[in-house]
VEXTORDREN-756640 format. One line per field, with one value per residue: residue number from 0; residue in three letters; chain; x, y, z of N, C-alpha, C in turn. Coordinates in Angstrom, 3 decimals, always signed. Example, Ala and Ser with C-alpha at 12.3 -4.5 7.8 and 13.67 -1.06 7.14 Angstrom:
// residues 2
n = c(0 | 1)
res = c(ALA | SER)
chain = c(A | A)
nc1 = c(+13.190 | +12.850)
nc2 = c(-5.690 | -2.250)
nc3 = c(+7.800 | +7.080)
cac1 = c(+12.300 | +13.670)
cac2 = c(-4.500 | -1.060)
cac3 = c(+7.800 | +7.140)
cc1 = c(+13.200 | +12.900)
cc2 = c(-3.300 | +0.030)
cc3 = c(+7.800 | +7.870)
This chain:
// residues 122
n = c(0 | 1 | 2 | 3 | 4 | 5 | 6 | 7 | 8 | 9 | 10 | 11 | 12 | 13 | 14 | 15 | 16 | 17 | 18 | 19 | 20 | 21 | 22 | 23 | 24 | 25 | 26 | 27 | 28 | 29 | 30 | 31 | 32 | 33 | 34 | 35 | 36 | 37 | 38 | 39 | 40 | 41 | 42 | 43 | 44 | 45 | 46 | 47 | 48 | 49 | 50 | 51 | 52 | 53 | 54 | 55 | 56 | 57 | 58 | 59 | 60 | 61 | 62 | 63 | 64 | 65 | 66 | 67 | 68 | 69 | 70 | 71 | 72 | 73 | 74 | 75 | 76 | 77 | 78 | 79 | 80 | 81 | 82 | 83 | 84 | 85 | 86 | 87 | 88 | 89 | 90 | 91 | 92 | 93 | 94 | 95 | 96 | 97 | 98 | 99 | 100 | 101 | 102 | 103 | 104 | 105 | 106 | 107 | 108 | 109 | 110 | 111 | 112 | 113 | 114 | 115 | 116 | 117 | 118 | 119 | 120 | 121)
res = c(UNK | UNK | UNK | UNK | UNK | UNK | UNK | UNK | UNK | UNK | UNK | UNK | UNK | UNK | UNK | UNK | UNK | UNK | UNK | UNK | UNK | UNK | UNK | UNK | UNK | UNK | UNK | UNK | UNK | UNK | UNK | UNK | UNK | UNK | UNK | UNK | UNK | UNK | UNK | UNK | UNK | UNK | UNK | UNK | UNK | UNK | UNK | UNK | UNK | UNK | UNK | UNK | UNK | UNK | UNK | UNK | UNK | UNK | UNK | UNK | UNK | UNK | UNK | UNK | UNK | UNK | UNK | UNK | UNK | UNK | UNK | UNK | UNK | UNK | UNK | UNK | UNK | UNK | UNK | UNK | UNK | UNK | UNK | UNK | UNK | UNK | UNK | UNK | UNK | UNK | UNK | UNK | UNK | UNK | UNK | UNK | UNK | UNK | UNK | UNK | UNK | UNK | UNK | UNK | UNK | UNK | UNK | UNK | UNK | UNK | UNK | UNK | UNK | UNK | UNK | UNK | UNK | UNK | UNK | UNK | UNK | UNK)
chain = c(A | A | A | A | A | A | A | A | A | A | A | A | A | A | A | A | A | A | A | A | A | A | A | A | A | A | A | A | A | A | A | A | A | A | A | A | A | A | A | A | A | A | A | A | A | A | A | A | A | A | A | A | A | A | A | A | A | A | A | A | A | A | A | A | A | A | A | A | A | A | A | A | A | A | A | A | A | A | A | A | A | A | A | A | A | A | A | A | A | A | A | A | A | A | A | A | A | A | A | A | A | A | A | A | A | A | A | A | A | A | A | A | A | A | A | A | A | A | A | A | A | A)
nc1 = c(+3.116 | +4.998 | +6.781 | +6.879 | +6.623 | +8.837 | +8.696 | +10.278 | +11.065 | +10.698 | +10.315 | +9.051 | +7.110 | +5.367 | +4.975 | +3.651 | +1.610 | +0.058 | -0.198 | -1.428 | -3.661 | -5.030 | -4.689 | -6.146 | -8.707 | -8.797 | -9.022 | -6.754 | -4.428 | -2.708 | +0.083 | +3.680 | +6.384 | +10.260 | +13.334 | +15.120 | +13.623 | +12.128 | +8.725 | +6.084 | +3.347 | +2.233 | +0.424 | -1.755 | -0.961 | +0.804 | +4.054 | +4.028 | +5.958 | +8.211 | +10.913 | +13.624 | +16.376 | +18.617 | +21.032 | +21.524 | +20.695 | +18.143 | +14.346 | +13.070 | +10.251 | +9.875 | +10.105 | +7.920 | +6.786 | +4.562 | +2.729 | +0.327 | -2.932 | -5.390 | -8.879 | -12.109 | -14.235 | -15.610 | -16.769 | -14.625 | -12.160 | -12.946 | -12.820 | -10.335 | -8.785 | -9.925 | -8.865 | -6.113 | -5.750 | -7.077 | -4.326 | -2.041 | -1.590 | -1.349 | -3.299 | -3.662 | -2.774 | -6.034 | -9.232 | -10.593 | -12.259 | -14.177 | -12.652 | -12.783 | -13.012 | -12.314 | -11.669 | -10.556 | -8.306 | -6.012 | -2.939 | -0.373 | +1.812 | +3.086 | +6.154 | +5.915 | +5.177 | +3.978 | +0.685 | -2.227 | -5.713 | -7.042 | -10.280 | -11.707 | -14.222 | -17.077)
nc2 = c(+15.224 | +12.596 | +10.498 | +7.710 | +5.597 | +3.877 | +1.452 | -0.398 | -4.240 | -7.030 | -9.540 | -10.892 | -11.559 | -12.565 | -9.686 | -9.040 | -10.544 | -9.336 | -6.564 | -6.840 | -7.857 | -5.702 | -3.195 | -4.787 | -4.487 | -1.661 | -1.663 | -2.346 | -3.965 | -7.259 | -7.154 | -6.828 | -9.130 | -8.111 | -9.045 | -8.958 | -9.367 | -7.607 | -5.774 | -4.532 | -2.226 | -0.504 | +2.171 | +4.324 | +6.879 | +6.798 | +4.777 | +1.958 | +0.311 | -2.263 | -3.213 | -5.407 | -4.115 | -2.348 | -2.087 | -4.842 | -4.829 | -5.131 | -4.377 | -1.665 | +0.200 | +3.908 | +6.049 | +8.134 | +8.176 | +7.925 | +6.013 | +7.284 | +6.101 | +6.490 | +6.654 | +5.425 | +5.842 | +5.708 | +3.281 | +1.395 | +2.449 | +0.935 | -1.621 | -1.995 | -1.768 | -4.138 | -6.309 | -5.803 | -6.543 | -9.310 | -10.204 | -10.461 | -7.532 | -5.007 | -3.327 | +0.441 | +3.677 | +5.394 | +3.861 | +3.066 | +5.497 | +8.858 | +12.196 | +14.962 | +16.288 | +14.272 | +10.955 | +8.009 | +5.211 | +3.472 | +1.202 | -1.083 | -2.629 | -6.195 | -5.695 | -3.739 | -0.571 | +2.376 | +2.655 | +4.219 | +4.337 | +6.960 | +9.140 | +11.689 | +13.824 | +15.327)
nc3 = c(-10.062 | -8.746 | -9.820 | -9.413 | -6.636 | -4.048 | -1.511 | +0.456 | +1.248 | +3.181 | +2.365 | -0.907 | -2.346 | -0.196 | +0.237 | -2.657 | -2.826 | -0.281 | -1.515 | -4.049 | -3.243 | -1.608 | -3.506 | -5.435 | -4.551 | -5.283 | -7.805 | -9.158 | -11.190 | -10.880 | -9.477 | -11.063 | -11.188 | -11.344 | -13.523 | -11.575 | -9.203 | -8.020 | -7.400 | -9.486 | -9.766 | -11.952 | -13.577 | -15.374 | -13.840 | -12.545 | -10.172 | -8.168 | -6.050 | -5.002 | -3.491 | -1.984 | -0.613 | -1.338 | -0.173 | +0.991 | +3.623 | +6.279 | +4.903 | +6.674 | +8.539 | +7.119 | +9.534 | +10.266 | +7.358 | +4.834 | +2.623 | +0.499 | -1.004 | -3.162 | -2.599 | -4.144 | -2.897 | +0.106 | +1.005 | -0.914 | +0.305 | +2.775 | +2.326 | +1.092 | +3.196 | +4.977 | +2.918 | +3.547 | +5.932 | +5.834 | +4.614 | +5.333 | +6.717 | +9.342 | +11.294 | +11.933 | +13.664 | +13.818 | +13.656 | +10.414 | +8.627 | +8.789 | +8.853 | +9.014 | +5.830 | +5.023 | +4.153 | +6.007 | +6.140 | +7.716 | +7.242 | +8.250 | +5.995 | +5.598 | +6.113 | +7.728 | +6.794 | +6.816 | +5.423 | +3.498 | +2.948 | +0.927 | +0.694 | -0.689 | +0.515 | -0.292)
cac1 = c(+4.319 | +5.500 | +6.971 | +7.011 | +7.104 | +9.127 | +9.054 | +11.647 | +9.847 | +11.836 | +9.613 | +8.542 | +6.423 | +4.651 | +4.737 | +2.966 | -0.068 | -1.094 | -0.439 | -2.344 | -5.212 | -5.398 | -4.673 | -7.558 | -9.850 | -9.034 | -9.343 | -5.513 | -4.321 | -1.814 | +2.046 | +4.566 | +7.878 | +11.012 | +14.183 | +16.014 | +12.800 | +10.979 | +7.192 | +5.439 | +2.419 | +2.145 | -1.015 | -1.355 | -0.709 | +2.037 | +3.937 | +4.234 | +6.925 | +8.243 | +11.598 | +14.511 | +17.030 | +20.248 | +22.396 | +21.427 | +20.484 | +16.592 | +13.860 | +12.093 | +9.438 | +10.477 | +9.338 | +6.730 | +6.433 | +3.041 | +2.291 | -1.906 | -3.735 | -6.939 | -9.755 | -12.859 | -15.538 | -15.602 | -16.820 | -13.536 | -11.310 | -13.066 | -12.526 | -8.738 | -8.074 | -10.113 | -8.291 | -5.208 | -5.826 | -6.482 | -3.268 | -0.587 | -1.494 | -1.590 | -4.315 | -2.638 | -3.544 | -7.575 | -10.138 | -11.292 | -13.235 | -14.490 | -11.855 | -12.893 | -13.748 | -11.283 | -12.051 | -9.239 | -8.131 | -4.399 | -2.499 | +1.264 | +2.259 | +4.114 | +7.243 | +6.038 | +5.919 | +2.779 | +0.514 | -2.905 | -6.388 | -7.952 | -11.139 | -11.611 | -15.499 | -17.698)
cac2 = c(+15.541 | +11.951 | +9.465 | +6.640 | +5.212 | +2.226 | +0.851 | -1.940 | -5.205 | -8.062 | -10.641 | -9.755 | -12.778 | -11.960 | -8.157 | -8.835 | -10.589 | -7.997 | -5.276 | -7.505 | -7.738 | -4.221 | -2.500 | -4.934 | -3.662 | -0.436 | -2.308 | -2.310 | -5.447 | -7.945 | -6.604 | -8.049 | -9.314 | -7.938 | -10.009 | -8.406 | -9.536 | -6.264 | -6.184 | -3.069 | -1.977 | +0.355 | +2.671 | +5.782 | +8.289 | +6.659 | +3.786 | +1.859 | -1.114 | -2.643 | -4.349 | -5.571 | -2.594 | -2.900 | -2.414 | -5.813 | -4.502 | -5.482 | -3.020 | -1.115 | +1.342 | +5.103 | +7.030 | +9.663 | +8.372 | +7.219 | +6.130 | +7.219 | +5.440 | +7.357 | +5.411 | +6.063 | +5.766 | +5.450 | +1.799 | +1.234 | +2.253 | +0.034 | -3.404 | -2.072 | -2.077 | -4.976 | -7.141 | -5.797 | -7.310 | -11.181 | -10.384 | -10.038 | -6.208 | -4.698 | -1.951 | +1.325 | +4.928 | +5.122 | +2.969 | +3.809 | +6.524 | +10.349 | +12.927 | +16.297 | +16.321 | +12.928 | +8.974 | +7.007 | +3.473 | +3.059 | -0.229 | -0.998 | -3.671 | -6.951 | -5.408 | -2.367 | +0.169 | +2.728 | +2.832 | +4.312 | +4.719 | +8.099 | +9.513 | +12.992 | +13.846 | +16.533)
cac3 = c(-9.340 | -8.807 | -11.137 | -8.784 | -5.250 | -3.632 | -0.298 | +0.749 | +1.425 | +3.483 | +1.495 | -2.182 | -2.035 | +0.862 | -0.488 | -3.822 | -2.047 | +0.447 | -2.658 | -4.682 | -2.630 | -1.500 | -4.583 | -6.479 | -4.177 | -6.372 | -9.506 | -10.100 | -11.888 | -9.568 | -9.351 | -11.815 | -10.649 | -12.794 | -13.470 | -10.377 | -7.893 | -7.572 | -7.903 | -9.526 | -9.918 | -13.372 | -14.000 | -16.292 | -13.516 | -11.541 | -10.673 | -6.758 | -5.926 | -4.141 | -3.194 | -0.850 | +0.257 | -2.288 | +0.685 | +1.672 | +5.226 | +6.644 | +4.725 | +7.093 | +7.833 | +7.078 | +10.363 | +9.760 | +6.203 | +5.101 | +1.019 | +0.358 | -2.405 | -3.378 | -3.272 | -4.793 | -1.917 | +1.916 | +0.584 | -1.555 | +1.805 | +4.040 | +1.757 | +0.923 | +4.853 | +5.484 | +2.134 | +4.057 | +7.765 | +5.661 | +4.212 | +6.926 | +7.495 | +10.693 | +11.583 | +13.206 | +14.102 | +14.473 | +12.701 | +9.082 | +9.093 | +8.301 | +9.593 | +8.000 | +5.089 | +4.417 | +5.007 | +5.963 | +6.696 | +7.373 | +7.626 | +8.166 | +5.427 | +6.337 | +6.480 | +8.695 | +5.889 | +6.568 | +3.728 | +3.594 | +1.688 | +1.377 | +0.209 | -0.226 | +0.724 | -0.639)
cc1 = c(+5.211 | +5.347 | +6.552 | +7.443 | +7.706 | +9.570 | +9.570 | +10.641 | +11.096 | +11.570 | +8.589 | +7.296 | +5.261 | +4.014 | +3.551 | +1.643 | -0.536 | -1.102 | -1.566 | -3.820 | -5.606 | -5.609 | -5.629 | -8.373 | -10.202 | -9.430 | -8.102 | -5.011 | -2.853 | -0.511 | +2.669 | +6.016 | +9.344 | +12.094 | +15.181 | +14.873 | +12.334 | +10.040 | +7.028 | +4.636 | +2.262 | +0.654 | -0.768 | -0.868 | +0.771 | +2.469 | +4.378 | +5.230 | +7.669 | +9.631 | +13.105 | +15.402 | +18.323 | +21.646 | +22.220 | +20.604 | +18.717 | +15.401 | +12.992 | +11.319 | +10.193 | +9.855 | +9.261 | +6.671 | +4.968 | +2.750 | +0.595 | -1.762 | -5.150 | -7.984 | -11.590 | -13.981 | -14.994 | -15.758 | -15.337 | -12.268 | -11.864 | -12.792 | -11.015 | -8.681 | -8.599 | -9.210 | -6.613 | -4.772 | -5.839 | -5.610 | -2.023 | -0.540 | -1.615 | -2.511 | -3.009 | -3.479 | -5.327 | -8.214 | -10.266 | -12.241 | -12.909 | -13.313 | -11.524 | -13.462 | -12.846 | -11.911 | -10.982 | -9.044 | -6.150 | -3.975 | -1.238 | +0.981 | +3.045 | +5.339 | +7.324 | +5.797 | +4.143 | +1.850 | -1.299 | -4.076 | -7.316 | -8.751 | -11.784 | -13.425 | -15.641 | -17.123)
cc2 = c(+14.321 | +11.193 | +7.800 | +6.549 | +4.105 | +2.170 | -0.214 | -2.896 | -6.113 | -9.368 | -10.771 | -10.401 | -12.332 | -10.570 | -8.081 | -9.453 | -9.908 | -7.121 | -6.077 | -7.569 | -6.269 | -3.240 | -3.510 | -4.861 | -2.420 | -0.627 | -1.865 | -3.749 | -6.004 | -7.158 | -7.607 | -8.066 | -8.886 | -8.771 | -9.601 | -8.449 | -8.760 | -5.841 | -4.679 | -2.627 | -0.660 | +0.777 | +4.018 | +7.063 | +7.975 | +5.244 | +3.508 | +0.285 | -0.943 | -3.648 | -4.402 | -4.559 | -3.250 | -2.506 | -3.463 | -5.724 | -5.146 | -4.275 | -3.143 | +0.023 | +2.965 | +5.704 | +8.178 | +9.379 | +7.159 | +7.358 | +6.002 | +6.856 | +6.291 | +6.437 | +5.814 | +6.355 | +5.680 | +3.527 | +1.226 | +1.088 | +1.374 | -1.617 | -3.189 | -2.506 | -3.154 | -6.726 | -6.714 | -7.108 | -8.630 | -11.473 | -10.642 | -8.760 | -5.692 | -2.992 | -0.648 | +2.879 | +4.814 | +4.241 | +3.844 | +4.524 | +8.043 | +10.950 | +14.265 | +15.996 | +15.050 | +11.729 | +8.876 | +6.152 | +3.784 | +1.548 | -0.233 | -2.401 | -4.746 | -6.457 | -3.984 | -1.119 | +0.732 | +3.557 | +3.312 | +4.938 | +6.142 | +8.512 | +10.763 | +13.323 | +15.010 | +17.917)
cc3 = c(-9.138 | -9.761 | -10.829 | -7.172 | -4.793 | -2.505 | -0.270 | +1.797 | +1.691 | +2.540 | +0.744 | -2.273 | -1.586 | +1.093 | -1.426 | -2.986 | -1.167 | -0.428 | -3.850 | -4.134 | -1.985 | -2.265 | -5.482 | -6.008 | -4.474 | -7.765 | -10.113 | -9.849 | -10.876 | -10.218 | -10.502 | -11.170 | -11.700 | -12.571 | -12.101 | -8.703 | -7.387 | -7.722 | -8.394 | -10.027 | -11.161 | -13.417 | -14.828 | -15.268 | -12.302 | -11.509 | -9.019 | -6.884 | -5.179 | -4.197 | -1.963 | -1.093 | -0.811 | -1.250 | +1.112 | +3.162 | +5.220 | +6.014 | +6.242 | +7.559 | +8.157 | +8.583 | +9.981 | +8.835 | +6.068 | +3.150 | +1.224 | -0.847 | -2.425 | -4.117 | -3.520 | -4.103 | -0.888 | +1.824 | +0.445 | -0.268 | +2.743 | +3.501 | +1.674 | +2.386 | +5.345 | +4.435 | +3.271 | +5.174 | +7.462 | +4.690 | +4.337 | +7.320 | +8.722 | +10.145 | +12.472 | +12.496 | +14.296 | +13.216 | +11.380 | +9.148 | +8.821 | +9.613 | +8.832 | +7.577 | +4.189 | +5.140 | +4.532 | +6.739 | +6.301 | +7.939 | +7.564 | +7.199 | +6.077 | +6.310 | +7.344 | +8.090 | +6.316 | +5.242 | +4.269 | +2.723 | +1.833 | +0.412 | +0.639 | -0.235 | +0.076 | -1.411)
C-alpha cells in the first residue's frame, strides 16, 4: 500500500545516526544522504527518510501520527528501542512490551517525530 514515508528532521546528521542505529538493529544497511541533504533508507518493500521541511519552517512531530517498523521478535524491539535511547531518543507511551497479541517499544526521534517497533505474536 505504501511507496514511501518521510518525516522532517531539524538535524539530518543527528537524524541518520539514531535511524542508523535503530533500523540496524533490523538488519537495514545505514541511510544514504542525497545531493539535496535527505537521508533514505531503501529496502525491497518500501522506502523511509528523512529531511528538513521545504518551507524552511522547524520540522516537527505530526500529532497522533506514529511511523511502525516491524520487527522480527520481541528480542529485535527491545534492542531497536534500547539503540534508540543511546541515540538521542526519548522513551514515550508505556514500556516495550506484550499488548494483545502485539509487542511494542515506541520512541520519539530527536526531532520529536513518533516512531515505533512492532511485533505481531502468535
Amino acid at each position: 500500500m505504501f511507496s514511501h514515508i518521510m518525516v522532517g528532521g531539524n538535524d539530518i546528521d543527528e537524524a541518520k545516526k539514531f535511524y542508523d542505529a535503530v533500523l540496524g538493529t533490523m538488519g537495514h544497511s545505514p541511510g544514504t544522504i542525497d545531493p539535496k541533504g535527505r537521508c533514505f533508507y531503501i529496502t525491497d518493500t518500501g522506502i523511509f527518510s528523512i529531511s528538513k521541511p521545504i518551507d524552511g519552517e522547524p520540522a516537527g512531530p505530526g500529532n497522533g501520527s506514529t511511523v511502525g517498523f516491524l520487527a522480527a521478535n520481541p528480542e529485535t524491539a527491545d534492542k531497536w528501542h534500547a539503540a534508540g535511547l543511546a541515540n538521542g531518543g526519548t522513551t514515550c507511551e508505556d514500556p516495550p512490551g506484550a499488548r494483545g497479541n502485539t509487542y511494542l517499544a515506541y520512541l520519539r526521534d530527536p526531532s520529536g517525530n513518533k516512531i515505533c517497533a512492532l511485533h505481531r505474536m502468535g
